[in-house]
C-alpha positions in Angstrom: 17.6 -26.0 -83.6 16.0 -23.8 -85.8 12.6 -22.7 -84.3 10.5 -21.4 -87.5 11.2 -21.0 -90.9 8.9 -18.5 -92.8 8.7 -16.2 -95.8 9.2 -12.8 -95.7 9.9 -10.6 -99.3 12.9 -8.8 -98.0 16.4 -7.3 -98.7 18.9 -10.1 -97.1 19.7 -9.1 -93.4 20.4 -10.0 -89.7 18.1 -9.2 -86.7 17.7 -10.3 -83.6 14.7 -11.3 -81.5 15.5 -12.0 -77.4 18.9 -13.9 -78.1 18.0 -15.3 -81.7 19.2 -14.4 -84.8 16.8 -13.6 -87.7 18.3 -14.2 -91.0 16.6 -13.0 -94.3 17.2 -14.4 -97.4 17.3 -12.5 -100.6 15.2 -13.7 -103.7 13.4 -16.5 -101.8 12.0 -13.9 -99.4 12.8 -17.0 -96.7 13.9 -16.6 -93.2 15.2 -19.1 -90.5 15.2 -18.2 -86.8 18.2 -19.8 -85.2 18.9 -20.2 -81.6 21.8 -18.9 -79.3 24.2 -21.1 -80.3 23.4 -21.7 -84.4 23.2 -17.4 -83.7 26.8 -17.6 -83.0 27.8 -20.0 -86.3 25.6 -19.0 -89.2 28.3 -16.0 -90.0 30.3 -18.9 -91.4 28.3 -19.9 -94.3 28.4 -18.1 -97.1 25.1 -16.6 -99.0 23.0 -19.3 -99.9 21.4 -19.2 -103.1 18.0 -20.2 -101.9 16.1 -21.0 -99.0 16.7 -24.8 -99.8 20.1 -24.3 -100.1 20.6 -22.7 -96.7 18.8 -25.2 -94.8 21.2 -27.9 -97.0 23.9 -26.0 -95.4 22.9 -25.5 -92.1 22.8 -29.3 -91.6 26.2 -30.1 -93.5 28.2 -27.5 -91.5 26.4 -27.9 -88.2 24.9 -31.1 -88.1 24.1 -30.8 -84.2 21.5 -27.9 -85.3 18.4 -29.8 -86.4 16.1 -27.9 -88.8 12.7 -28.2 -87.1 11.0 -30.5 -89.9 8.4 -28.3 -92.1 6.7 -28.9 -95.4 8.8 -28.8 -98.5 6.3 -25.6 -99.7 7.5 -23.4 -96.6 10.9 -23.8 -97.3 10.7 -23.2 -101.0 8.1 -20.9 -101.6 8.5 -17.3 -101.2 5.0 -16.7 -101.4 2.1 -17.2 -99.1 -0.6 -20.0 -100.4 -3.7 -21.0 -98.9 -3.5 -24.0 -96.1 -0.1 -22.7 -94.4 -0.8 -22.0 -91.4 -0.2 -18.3 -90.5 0.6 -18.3 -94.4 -2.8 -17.6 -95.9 -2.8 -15.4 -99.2 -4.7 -12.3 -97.9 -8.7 -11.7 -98.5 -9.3 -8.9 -101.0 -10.3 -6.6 -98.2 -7.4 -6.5 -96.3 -6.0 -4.7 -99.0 -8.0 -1.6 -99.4 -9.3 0.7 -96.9 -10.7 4.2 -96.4 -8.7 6.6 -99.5 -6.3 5.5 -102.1 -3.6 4.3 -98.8 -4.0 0.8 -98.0 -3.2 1.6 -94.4 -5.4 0.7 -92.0 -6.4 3.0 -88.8 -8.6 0.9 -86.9 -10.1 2.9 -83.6 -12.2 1.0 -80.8 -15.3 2.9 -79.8 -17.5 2.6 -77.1 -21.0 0.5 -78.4 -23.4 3.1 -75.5 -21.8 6.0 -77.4 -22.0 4.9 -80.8 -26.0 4.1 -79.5 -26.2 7.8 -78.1 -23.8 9.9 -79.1 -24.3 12.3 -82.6 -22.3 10.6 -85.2 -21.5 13.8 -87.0 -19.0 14.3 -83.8 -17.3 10.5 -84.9 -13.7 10.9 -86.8 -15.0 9.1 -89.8 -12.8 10.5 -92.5 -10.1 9.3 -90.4 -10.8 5.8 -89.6 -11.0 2.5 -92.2 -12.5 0.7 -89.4 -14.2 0.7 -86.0 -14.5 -1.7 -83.8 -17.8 -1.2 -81.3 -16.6 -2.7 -77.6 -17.8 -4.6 -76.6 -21.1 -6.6 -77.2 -21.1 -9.6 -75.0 -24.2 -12.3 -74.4 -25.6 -13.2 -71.0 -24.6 -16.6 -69.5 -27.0 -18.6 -71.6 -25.5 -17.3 -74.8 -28.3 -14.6 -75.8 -28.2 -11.0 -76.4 -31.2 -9.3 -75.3 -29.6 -5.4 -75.6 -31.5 -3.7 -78.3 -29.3 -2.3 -80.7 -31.6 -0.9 -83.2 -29.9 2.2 -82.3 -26.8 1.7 -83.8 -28.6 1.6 -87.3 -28.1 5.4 -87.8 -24.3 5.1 -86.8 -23.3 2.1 -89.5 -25.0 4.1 -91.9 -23.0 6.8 -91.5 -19.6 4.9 -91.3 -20.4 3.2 -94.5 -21.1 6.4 -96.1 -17.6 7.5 -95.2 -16.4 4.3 -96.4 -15.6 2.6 -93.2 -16.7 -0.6 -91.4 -17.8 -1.2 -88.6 -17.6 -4.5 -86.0 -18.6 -5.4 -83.0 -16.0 -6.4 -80.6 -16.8 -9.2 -78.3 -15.0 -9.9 -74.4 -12.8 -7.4 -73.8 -10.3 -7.2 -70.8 -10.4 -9.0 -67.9 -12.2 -12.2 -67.1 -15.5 -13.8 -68.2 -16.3 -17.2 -66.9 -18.9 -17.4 -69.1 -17.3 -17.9 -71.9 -15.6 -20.6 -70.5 -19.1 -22.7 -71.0 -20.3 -20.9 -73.9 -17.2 -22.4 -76.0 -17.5 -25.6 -75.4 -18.8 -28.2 -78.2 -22.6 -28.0 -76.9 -23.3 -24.6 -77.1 -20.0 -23.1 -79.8 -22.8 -23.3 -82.4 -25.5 -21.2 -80.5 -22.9 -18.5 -79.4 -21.4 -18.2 -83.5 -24.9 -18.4 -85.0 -26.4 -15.3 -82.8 -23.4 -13.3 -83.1 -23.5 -14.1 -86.6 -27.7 -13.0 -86.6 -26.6 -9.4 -85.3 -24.2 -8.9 -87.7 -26.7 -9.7 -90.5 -29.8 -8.2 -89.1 -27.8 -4.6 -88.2 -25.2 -4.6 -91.5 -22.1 -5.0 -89.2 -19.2 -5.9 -91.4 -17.7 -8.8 -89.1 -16.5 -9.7 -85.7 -13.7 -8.9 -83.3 -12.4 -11.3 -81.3 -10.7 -9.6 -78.1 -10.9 -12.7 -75.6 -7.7 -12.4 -73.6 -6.0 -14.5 -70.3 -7.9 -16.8 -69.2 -11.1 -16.8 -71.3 -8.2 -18.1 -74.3 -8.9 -21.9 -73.4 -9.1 -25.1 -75.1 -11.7 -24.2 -77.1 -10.7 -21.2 -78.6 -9.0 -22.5 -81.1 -12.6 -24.4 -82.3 -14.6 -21.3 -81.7 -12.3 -19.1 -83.9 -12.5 -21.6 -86.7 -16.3 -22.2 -86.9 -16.6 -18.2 -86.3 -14.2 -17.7 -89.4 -16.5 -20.0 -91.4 -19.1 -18.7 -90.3 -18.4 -15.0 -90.9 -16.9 -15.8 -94.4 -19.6 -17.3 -96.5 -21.2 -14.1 -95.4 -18.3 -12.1 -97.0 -17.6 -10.7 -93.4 -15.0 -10.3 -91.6 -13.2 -11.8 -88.5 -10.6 -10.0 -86.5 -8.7 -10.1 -82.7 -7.3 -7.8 -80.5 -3.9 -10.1 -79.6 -1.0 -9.4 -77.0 2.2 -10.9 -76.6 1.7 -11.9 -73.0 -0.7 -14.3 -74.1 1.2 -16.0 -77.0 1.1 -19.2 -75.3 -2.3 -19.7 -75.8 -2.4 -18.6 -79.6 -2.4 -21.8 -81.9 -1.1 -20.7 -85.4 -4.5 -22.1 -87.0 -6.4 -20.0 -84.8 -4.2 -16.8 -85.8 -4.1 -17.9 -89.5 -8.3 -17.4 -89.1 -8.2 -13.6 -88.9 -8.1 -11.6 -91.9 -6.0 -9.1 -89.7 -5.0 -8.6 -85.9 -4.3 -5.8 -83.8 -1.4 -5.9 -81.8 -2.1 -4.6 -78.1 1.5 -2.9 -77.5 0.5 -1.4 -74.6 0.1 -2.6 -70.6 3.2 -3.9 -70.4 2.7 -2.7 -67.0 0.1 -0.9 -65.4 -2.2 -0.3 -61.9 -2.2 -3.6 -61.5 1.6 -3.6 -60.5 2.4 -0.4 -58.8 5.8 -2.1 -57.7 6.6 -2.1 -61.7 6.3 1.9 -62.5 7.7 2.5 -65.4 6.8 3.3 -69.3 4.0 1.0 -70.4 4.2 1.7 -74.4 7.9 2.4 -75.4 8.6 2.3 -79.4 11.1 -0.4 -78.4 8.9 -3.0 -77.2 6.1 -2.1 -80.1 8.8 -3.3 -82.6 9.5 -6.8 -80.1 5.7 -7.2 -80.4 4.9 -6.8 -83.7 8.5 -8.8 -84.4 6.8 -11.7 -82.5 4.1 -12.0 -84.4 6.1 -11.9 -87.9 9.1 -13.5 -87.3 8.1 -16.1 -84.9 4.8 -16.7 -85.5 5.1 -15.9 -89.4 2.1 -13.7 -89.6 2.7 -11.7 -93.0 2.3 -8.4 -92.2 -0.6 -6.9 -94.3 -2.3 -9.1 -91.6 -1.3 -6.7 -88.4 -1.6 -3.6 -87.2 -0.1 -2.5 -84.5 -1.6 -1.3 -81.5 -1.1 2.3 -79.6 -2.7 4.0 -76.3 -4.8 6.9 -76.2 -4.1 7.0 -72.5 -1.7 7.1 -69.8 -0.5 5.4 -66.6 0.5 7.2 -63.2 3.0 5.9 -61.0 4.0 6.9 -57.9 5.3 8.4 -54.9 6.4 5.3 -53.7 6.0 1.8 -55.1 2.7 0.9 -52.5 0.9 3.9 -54.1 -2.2 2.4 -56.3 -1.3 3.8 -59.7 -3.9 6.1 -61.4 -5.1 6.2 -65.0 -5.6 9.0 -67.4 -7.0 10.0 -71.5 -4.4 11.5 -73.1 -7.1 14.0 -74.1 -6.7 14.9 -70.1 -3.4 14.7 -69.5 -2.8 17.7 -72.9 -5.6 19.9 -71.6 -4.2 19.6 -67.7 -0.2 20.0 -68.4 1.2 22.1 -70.7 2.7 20.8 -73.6 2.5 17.3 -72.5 2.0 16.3 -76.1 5.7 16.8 -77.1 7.0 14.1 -74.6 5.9 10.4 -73.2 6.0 11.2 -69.5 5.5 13.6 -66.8 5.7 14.9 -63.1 2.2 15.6 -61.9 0.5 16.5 -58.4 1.6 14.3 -55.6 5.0 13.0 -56.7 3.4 10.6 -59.5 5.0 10.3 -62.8 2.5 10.2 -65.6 3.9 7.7 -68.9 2.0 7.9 -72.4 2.8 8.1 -75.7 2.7 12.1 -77.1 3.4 13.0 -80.9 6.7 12.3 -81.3 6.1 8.6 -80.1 3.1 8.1 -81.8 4.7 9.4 -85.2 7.5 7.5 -84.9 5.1 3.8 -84.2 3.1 5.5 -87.0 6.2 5.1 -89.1 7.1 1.9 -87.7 3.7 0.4 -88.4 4.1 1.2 -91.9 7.2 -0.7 -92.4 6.6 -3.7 -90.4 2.9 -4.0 -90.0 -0.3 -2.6 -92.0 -2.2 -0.1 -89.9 -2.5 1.1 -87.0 -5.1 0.1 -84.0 -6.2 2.9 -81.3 -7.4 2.5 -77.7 -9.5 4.4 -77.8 -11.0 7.1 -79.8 -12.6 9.0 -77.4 -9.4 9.5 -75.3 -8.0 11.8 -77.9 -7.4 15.4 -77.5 -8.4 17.6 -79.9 -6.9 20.7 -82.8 -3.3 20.6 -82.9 -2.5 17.6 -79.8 -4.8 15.2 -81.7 -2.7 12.0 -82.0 -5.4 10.6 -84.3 -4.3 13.6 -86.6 -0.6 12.8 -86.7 -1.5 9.3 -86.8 -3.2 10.5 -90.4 -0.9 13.2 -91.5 2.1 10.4 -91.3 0.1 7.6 -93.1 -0.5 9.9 -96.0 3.2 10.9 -96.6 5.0 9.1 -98.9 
């Protein structure tokens, strides 16, 4: 059975996600993903000459492989239009950013420091956007923090030409969300979030609920966020993983004018008995190939995701792993920034992602995705290890 057709403008070729094959289609810019065993037969047919065609054929020559059943506009079309889900034709901003790239470098940011810290010391000139994490209410739905100090920071980031939103959740668990989803109180929640963004000049949201807190209603709030957000000319965005794509329906996704793809925690301190890389190039291009070829997200709608910070592992697999910035890991070990891991002080290995890694997902993000997302900014190192720097001299090269 086929599992998704989408469109995708794209030279014809084969890939492979998990045990499926991916074919492209030239001209219609379609794709069908096949299973294991319509993997092993579609080298039979010959070129189709549309995407019609090739779902004609796939039933005549293997009429045990049912075509899931989609509207006539998915298979035919080979561009996005507005009510396919995960299909949307993409809002004007999503297309420009900070210079003449359309390349997005999106760089989470601490809300205290952005409150305390001298903005003149803030990357600007090398951001399009910034998300603030994270601004959360109290159980009841309000936000009491004053953020009148933030005022000075916006203003500078939209003199540089960048925007600025607040991220909300975060990490971990937060049973109050749990409540403040639901139908009786969605409306509260959307319409004070939506207050601070008007009264402080934020230019949109950031969804980053993850596990647990992705319930039954997410789907609901996402949508009346969106609305929300939108007749205010505002944006909505979300932090989304791979190890929660269960929970993702595609009309929540198809909500967000983009979202960054966390490619990173594939293992961690959580599970010392896994040591091990937790940010390879390999599995950024399985992630952000979930979210297009699967999930038929387009991909001037993601950017892909990339750690400013290591894990370390080690000596033996009851040892409670350790965390570092790579900004500390450069200025403790020598040269670090030329590889991805490292033996340090008692028998740990230390795994990031150094210069080469980060300009080859650079690369990779500019070829399957639309930007680039950092966690987080202040992990950095600085001068010549900066991977915010590469990250910037590779999106400008041609």
């Amino acid at each position: 059975m086929a599992e998704k057709v989408y469109r995708r403008a794209s030279a014809v070729e084969e890939t492979t996600v998990g045990e499926r094959a991916v074919l492209y289609h030239s001209g219609s810019g379609a794709a069908v993903v096949l299973n294991p065993t319509a993997s092993l037969l579609w080298k039979r047919l010959e070129t189709p000459a549309d995407a019609g065609t090739l779902s004609r054929l796939l039933h005549e020559r293997f009429p045990d492989i049912e075509l899931e059943r989609l509207r006539s506009d998915t298979l035919a079309a080979p561009r996005p239009e507005p009510g396919c889900p995960g299909l949307q034709a993409l809002p004007a901003e999503a297309q420009t950013s900070n210079g003449a790239s359309a390349f997005r470098i999106v760089g989470y940011y601490s809300l205290q420091s952005a409150m305390t810290i001298d903005s003149n010391n803030v990357p600007f000139s090398k951001l399009t956007h910034i998300n603030l994490y994270f601004l959360n209410p109290d159980s009841s739905g309000k936000f009491t923090q004053d953020l009148s100090a933030l005022v000075p920071f916006i203003r500078t980031a939209h003199g540089e030409n960048v925007k600025v939103l607040a991220s909300i959740a975060g990490g971990g668990k937060h049973p109050y969300y749990t409540g403040l989803l639901k139908d009786d109180s969605r409306a509260m929640l959307i319409n004070n979030l939506l207050s601070i963004v008007l009264q402080y000049d934020l230019d949109g949201i950031d969804v980053d609920l993850e596990g647990s807190d992705i319930d039954e209603n997410y789907e609901k709030f996402v949508v009346d966020l969106a609305t929300s957000l939108h007749q205010h000319k505002k944006l909505i965005t979300a932090a989304v993983a791979i190890f929660y794509k269960e929970d993702y329906t595609d009309k929540a996704l198809a909500q967000y004018d983009f979202m960054n793809v966390m490619s990173y925690d594939h293992t961690g301190p959580w599970a010392p008995e896994k040591p091990g890389p937790h940010s390879t190039y390999e599995q950024a291009e399985e992630d952000l190939a979930y979210f297009k070829m699967v999930r038929g997200i387009p991909k001037e709608k993601l950017t892909l995701g990339v750690p400013f910070y290591g894990y370390g592992f080690g000596p033996d697999l009851t040892t409670p792993a350790i965390s570092m910035d790579y900004g500390e890991i450069t200025s403790q070990f020598p040269a670090a920034e030329l590889t991805d891991q490292l033996d340090i002080q008692g028998g740990r290995v230390m795994y990031y992602n150094g210069i080469p890694t980060i300009k080859k997902k650079t690369l990779l993000a500019k070829k399957e995705a639309s930007g680039i997302m950092i966690w987080q900014l202040s992990g950095d190192a600085p001068g010549a290890k900066s991977l915010l720097n590469v990250i910037n001299e590779v999106a400008v090269e041609k």
